[in-house]
C-alpha positions as CSV (number, residue, x, y, z in Angstrom):
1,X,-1.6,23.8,-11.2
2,X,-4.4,22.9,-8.9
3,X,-4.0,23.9,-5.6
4,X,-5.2,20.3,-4.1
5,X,-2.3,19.1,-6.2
6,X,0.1,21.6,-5.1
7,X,-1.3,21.3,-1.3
8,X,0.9,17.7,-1.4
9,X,3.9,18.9,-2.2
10,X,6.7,16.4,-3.1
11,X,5.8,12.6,-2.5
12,X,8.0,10.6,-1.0
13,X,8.5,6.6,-1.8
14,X,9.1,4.1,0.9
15,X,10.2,0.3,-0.6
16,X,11.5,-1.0,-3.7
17,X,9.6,-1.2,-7.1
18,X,9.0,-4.7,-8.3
19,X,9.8,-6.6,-4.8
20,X,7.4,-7.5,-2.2
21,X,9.6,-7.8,1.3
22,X,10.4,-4.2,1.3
23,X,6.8,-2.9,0.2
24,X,5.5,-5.2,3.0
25,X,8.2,-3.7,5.6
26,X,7.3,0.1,4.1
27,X,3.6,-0.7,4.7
28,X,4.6,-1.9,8.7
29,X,6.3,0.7,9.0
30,X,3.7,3.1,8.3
31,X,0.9,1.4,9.8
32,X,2.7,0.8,13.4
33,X,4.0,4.6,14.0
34,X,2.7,7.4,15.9
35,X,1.1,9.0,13.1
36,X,-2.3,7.5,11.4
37,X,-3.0,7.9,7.7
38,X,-5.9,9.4,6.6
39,X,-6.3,6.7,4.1
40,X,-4.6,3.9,1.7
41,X,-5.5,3.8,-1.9
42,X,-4.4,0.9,-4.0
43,X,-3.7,1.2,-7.8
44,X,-4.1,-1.7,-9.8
45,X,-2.6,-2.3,-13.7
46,X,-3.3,-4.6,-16.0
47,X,-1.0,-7.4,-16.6
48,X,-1.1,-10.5,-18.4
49,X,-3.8,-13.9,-17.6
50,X,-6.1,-12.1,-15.9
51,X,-3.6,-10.5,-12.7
52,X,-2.9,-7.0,-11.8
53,X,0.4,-5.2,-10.2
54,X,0.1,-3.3,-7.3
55,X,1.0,0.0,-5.4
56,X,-0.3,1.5,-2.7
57,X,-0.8,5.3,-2.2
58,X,-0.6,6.1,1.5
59,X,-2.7,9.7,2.2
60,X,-1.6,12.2,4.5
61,X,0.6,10.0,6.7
62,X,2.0,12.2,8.9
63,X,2.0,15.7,7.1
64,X,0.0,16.1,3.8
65,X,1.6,14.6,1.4
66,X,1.2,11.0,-0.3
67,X,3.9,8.3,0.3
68,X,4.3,5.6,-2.5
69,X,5.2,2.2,-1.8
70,X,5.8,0.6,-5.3
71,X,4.4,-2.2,-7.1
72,X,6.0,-5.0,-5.2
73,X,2.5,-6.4,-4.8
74,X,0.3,-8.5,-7.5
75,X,-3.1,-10.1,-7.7
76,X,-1.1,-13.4,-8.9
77,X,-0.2,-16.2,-6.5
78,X,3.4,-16.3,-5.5
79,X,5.0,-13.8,-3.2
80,X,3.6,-10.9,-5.1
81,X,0.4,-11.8,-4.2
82,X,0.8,-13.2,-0.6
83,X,2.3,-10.3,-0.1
84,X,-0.9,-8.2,-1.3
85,X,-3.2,-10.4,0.9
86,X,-0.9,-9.9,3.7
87,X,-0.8,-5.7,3.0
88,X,-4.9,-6.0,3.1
89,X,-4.8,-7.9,6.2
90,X,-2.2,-5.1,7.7
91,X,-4.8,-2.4,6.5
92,X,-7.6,-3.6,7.5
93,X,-6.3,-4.5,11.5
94,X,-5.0,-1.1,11.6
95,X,-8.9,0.0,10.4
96,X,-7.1,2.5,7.7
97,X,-10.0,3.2,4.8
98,X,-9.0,1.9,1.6
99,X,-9.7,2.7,-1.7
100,X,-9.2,1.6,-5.2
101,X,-8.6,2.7,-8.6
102,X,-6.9,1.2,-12.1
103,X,-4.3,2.6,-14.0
104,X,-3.8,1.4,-17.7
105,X,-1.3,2.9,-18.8
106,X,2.0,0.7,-18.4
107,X,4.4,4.1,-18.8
108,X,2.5,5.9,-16.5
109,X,1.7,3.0,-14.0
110,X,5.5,2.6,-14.0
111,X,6.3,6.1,-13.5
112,X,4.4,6.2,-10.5
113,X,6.0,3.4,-9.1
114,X,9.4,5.2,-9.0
115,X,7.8,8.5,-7.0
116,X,6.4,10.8,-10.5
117,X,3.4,11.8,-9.6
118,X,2.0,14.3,-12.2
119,X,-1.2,16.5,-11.8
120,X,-2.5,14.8,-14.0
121,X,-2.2,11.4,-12.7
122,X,-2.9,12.7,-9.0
123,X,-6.4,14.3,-10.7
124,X,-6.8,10.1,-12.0
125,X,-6.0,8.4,-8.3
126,X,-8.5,11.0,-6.9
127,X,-11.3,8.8,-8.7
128,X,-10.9,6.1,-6.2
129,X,-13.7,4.6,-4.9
130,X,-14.1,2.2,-1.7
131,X,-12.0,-1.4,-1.9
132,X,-14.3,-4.2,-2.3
133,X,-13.0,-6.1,0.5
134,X,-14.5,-9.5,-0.9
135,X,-12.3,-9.4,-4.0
136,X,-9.2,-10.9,-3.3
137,X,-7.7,-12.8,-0.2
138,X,-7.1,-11.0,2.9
139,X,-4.7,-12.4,5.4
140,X,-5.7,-12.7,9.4
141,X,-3.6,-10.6,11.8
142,X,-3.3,-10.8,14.7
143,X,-0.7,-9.1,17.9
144,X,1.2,-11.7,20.3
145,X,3.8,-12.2,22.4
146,X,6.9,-13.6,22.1
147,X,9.9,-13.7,24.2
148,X,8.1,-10.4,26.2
149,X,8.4,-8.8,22.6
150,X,4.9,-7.6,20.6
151,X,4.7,-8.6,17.5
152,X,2.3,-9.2,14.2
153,X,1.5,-12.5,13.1
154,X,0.5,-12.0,9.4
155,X,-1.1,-15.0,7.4
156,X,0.6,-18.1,8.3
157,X,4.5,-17.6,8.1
158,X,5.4,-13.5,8.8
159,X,6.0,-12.6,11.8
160,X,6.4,-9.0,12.8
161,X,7.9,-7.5,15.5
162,X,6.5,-4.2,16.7
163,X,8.3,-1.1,17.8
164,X,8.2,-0.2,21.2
165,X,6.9,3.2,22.0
């Protein structure tokens, strides 16, 4: 076992595989606390027409580890993909870097997904490389107020509100 691989410990997986609200909440989440990551990674597989599915890998969020939030994300149109547009809008506000890499095995794409992270798969996302930010949609974001409640205005129809701290 490598000790980079070892050095992060059990993952832990924030959302729920195959639907977009949660992922989206799970990536808020993250991205509004007290604690910064050190970087976002998204993995892309393969589907049919032309689309992808999509996770995120969140890097050393508040202790080394990685936290997973699942493949309720997609390059399609539809929720899957609004709500990708609307995670790289989140990501790029909050100035988190973000990387990219693709996975083409279904089984293992999958796996991950659910929280498996083998050394072997953590050795493949360590071949990211820097998002091409002109590849897909991004969403605008911007902070408001409403009611004397912060919140996130994502795209043109989510509305987040913030924690107070």
């Amino acid at each position: 076992m490598s000790n980079e691989y070892s050095d992060y410990g059990p993952t832990q997986r924030l959302g729920s595989s195959g639907i977009t609200e949660p992922c989206v909440r799970a990536l808020v989440a993250i991205l509004t606390s007290a604690y910064r990551p050190e970087k976002i990674t998204a993995v892309f597989h393969p589907e049919r027409h032309g689309n992808a599915s999509v996770l995120f890998l969140v890097w050393n969020w508040f202790y080394p580890n990685i936290t997973i939030i699942p493949d309720g994300f997609g390059t399609h149109g539809g929720e899957g993909g609004s709500g990708f547009s609307d995670a790289l809008g989140l990501i790029r506000f909050y100035n988190v870097p973000l990387t990219q890499t693709w996975m083409y095995e279904e089984d293992t794409f999958r796996a991950l997904a659910l929280g498996t992270l083998t050394e072997e798969v953590f050795d493949e996302v360590c071949e990211d490389v820097e998002y091409g930010w002109d590849t897909f949609p991004v969403s605008s974001v911007w902070e408001t107020t409403k009611d004397g409640k912060q919140l996130l205005e994502v795209g043109r129809w989510r509305k987040i509100y913030l924690p107070q701290h």
